[in-house]
mmCIF file of the C-alpha atoms, coordinates in Angstrom:
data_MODEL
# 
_entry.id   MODEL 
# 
loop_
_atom_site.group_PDB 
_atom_site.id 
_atom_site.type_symbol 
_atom_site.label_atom_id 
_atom_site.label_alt_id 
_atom_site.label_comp_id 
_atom_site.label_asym_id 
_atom_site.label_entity_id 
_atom_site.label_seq_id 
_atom_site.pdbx_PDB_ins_code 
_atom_site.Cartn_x 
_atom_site.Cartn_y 
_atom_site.Cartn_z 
_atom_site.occupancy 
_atom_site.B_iso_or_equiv 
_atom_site.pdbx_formal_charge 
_atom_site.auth_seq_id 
_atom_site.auth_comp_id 
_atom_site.auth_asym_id 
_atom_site.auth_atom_id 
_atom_site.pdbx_PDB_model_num 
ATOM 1   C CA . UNK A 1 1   ? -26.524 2.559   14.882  1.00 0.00 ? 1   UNK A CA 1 
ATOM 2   C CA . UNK A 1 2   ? -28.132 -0.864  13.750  1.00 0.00 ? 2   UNK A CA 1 
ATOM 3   C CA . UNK A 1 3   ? -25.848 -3.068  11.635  1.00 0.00 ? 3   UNK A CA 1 
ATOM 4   C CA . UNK A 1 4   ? -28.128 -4.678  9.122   1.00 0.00 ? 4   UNK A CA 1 
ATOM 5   C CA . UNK A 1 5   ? -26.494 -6.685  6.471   1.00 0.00 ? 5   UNK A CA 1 
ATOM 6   C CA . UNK A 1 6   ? -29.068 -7.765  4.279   1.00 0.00 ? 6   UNK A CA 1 
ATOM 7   C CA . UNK A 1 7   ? -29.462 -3.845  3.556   1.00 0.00 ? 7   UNK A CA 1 
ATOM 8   C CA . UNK A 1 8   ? -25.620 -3.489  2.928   1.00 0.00 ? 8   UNK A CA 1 
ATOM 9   C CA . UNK A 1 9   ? -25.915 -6.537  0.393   1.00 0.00 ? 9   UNK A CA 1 
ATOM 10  C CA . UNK A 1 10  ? -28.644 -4.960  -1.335  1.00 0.00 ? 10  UNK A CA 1 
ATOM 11  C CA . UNK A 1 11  ? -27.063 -1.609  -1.504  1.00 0.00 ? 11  UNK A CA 1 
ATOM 12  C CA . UNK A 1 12  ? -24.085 -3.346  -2.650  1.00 0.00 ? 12  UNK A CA 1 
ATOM 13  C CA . UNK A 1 13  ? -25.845 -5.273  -6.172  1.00 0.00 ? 13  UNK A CA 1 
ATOM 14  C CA . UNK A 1 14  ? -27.948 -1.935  -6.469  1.00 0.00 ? 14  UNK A CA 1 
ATOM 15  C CA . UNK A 1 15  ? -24.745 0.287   -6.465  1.00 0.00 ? 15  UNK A CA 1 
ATOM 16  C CA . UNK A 1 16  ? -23.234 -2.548  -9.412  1.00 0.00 ? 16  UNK A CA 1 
ATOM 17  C CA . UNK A 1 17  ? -26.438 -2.353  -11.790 1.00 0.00 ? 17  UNK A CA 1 
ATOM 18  C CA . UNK A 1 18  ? -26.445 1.403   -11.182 1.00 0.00 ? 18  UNK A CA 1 
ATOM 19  C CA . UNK A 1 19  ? -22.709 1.541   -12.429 1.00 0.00 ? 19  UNK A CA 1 
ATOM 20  C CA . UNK A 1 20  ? -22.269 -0.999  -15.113 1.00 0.00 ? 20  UNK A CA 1 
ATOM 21  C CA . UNK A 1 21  ? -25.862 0.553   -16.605 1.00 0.00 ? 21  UNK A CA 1 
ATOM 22  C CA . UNK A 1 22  ? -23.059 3.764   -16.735 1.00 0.00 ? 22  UNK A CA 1 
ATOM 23  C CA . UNK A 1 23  ? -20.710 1.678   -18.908 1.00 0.00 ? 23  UNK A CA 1 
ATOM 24  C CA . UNK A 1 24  ? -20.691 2.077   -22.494 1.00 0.00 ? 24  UNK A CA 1 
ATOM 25  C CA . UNK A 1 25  ? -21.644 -1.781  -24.144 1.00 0.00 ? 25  UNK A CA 1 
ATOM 26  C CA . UNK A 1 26  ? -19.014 -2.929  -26.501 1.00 0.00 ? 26  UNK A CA 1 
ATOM 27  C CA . UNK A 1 27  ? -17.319 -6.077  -27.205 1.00 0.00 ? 27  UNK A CA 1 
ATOM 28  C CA . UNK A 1 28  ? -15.455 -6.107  -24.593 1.00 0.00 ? 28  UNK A CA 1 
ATOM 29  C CA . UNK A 1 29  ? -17.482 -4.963  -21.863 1.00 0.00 ? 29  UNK A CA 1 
ATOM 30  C CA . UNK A 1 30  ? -20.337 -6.752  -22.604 1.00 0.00 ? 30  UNK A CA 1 
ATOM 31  C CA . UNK A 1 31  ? -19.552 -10.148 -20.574 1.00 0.00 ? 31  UNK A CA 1 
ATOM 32  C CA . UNK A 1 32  ? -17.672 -8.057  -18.203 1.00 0.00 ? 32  UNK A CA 1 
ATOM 33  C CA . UNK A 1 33  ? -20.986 -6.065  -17.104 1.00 0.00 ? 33  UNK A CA 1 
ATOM 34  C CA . UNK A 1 34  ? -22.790 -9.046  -17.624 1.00 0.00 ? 34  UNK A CA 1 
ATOM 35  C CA . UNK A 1 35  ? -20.473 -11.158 -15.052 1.00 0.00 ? 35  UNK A CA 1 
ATOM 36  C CA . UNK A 1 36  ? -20.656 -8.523  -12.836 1.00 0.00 ? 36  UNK A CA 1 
ATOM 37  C CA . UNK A 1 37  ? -23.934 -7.752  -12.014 1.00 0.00 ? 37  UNK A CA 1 
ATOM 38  C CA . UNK A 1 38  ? -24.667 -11.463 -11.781 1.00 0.00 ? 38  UNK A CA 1 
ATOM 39  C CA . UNK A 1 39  ? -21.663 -11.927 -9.266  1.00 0.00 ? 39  UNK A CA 1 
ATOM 40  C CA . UNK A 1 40  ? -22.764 -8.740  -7.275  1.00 0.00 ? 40  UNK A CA 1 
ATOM 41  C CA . UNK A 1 41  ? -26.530 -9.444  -6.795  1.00 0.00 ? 41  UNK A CA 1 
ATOM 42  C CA . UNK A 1 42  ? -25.916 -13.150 -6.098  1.00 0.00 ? 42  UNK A CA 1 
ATOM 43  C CA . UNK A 1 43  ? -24.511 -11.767 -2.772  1.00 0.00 ? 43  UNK A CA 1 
ATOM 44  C CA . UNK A 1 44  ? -27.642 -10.683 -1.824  1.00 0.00 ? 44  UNK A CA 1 
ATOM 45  C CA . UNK A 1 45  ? -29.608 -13.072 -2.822  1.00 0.00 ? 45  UNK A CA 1 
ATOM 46  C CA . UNK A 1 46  ? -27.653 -15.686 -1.084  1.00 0.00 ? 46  UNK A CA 1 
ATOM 47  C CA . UNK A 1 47  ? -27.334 -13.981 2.040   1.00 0.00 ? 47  UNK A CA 1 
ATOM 48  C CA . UNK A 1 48  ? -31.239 -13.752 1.932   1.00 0.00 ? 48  UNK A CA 1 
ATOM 49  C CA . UNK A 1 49  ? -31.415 -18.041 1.309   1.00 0.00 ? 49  UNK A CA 1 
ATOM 50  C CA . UNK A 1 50  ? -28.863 -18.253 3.963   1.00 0.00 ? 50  UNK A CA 1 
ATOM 51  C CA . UNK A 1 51  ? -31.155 -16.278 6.425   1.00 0.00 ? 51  UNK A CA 1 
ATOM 52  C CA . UNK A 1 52  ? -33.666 -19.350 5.336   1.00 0.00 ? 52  UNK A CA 1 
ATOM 53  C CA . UNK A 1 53  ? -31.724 -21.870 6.167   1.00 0.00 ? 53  UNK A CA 1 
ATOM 54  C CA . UNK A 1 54  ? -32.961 -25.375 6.731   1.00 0.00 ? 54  UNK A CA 1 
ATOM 55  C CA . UNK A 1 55  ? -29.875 -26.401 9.410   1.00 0.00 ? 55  UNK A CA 1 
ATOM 56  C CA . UNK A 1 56  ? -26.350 -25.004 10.309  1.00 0.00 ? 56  UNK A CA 1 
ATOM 57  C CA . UNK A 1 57  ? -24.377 -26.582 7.427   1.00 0.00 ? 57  UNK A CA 1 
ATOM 58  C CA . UNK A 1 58  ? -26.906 -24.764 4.808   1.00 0.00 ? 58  UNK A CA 1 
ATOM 59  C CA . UNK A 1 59  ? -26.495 -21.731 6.609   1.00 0.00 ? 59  UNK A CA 1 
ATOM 60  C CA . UNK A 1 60  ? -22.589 -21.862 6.809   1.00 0.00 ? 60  UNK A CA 1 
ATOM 61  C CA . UNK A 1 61  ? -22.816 -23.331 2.825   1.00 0.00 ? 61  UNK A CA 1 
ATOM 62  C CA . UNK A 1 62  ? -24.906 -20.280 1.560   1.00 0.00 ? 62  UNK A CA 1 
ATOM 63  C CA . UNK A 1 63  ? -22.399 -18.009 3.568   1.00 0.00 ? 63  UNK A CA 1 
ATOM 64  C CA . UNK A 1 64  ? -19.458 -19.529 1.794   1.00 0.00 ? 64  UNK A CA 1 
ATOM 65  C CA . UNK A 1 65  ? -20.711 -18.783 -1.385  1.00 0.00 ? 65  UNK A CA 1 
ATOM 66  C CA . UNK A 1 66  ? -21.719 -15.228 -0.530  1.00 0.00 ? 66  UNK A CA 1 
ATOM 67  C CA . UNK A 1 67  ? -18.327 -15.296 0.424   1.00 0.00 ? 67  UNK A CA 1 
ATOM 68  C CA . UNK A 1 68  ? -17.408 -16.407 -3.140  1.00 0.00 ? 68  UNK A CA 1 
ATOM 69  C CA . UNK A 1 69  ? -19.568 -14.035 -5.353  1.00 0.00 ? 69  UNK A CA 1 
ATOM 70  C CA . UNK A 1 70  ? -18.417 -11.314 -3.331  1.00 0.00 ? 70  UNK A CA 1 
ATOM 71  C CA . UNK A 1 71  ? -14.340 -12.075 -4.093  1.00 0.00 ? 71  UNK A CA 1 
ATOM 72  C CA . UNK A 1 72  ? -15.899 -12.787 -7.876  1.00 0.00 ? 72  UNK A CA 1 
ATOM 73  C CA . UNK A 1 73  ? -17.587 -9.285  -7.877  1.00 0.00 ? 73  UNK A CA 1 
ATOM 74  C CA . UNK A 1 74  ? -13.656 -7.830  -6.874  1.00 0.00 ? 74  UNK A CA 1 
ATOM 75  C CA . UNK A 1 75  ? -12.475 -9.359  -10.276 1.00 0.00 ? 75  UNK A CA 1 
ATOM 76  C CA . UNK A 1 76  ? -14.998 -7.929  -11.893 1.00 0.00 ? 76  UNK A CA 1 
ATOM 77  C CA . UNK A 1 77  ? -14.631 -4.564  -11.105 1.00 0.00 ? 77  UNK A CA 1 
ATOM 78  C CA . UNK A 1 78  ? -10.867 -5.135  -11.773 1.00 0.00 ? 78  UNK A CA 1 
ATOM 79  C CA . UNK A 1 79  ? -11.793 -6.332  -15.443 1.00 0.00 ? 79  UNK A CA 1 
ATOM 80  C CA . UNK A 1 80  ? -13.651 -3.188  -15.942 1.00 0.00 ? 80  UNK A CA 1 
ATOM 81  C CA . UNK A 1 81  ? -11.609 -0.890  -14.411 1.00 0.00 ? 81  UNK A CA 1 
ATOM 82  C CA . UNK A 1 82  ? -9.193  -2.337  -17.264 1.00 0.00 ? 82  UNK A CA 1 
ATOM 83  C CA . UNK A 1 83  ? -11.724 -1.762  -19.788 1.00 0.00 ? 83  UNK A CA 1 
ATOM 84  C CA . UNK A 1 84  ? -12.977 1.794   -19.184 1.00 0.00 ? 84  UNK A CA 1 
ATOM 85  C CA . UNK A 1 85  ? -10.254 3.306   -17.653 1.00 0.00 ? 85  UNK A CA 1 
ATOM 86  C CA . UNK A 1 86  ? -12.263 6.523   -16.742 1.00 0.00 ? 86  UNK A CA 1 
ATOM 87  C CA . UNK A 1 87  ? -14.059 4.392   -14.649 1.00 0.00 ? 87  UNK A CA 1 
ATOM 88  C CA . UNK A 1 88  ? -11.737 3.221   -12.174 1.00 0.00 ? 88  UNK A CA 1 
ATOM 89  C CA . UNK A 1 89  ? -12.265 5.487   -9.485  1.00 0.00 ? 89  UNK A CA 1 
ATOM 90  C CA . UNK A 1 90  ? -15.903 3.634   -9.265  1.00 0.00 ? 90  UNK A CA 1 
ATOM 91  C CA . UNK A 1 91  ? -14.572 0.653   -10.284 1.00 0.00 ? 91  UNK A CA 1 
ATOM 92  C CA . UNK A 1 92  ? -12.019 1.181   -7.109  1.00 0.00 ? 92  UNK A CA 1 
ATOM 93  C CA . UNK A 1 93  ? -15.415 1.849   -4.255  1.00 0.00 ? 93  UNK A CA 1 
ATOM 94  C CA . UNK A 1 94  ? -16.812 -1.111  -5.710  1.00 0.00 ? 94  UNK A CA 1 
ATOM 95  C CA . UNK A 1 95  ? -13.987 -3.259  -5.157  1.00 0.00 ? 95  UNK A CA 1 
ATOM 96  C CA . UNK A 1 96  ? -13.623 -1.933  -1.473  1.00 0.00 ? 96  UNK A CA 1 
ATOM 97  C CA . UNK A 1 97  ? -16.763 -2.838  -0.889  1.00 0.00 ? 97  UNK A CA 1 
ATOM 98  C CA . UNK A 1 98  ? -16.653 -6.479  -2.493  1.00 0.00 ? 98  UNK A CA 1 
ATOM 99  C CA . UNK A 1 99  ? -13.522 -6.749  -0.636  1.00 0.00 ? 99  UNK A CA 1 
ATOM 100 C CA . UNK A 1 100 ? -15.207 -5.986  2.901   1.00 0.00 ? 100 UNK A CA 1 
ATOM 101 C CA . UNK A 1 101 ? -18.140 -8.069  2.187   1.00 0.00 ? 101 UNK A CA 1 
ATOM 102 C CA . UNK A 1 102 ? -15.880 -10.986 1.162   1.00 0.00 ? 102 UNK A CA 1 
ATOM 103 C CA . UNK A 1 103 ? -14.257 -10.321 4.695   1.00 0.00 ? 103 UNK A CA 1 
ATOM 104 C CA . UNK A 1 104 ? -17.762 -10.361 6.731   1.00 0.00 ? 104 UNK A CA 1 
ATOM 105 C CA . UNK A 1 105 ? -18.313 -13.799 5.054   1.00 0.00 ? 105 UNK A CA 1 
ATOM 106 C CA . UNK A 1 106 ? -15.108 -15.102 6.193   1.00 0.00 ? 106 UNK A CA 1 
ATOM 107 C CA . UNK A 1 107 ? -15.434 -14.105 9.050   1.00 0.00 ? 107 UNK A CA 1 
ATOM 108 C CA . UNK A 1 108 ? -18.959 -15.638 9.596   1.00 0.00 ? 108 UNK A CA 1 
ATOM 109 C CA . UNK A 1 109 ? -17.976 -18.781 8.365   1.00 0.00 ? 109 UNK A CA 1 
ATOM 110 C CA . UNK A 1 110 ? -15.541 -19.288 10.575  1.00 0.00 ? 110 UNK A CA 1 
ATOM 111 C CA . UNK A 1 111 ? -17.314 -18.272 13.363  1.00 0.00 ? 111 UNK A CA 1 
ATOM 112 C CA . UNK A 1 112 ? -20.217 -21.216 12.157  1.00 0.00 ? 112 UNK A CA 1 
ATOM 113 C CA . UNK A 1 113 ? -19.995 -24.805 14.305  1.00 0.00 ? 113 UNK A CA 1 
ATOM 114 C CA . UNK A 1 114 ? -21.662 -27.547 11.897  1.00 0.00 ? 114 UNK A CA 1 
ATOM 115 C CA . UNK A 1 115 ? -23.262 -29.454 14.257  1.00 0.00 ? 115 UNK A CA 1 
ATOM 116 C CA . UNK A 1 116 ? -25.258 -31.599 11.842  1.00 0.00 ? 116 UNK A CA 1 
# 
């Protein structure tokens, strides 16, 4: 089975819009959708610019923060799950996810040599 993680990534913001579009808006989780979805498709978008990248240390800089907006996405999903309790069970395969994809990103990063 290929391993591509630009598809993963994308599945990953998709599977956040999908959800939080599921979430009633109120006060409250307004900017918690809001900072979701922006943390969640960043990944992707990131991951795409660090596929792009002009040298090593851009790569291994766009990695970090896919790296970031991943762990951002986990807090999130935590907020919500806080929010709209009958959503936690989603809010909890979301959160996996995040968590993995923050993982990769380690992972990558550390495995990057800046040699410029």
């Amino acid at each position: 089975m290929d391993y591509d993680l630009e598809e993963r990534v994308a599945k990953f913001g998709e599977n956040v819009i999908l959800f939080c579009m599921s979430v009633s808006v109120n006060q409250i989780t307004k900017p918690l959708i809001n900072q979701f979805v922006r943390a969640a498709t960043s990944v992707g978008a990131n991951y795409m610019e660090a596929n792009q990248a002009s040298s090593r240390k851009d790569f291994k800089n766009k990695i970090r923060i896919c790296q970031k907006e991943s762990n951002e996405s986990n807090h999130w999903s935590r907020m919500i799950s806080i929010a709209v309790p009958d959503k936690k069970e989603k809010c909890r395969e979301l959160w996996k996810e995040a968590h993995e994809l923050t993982l990769i990103f380690a992972k990558i990063s550390r495995n990057c040599t800046d040699k410029n």
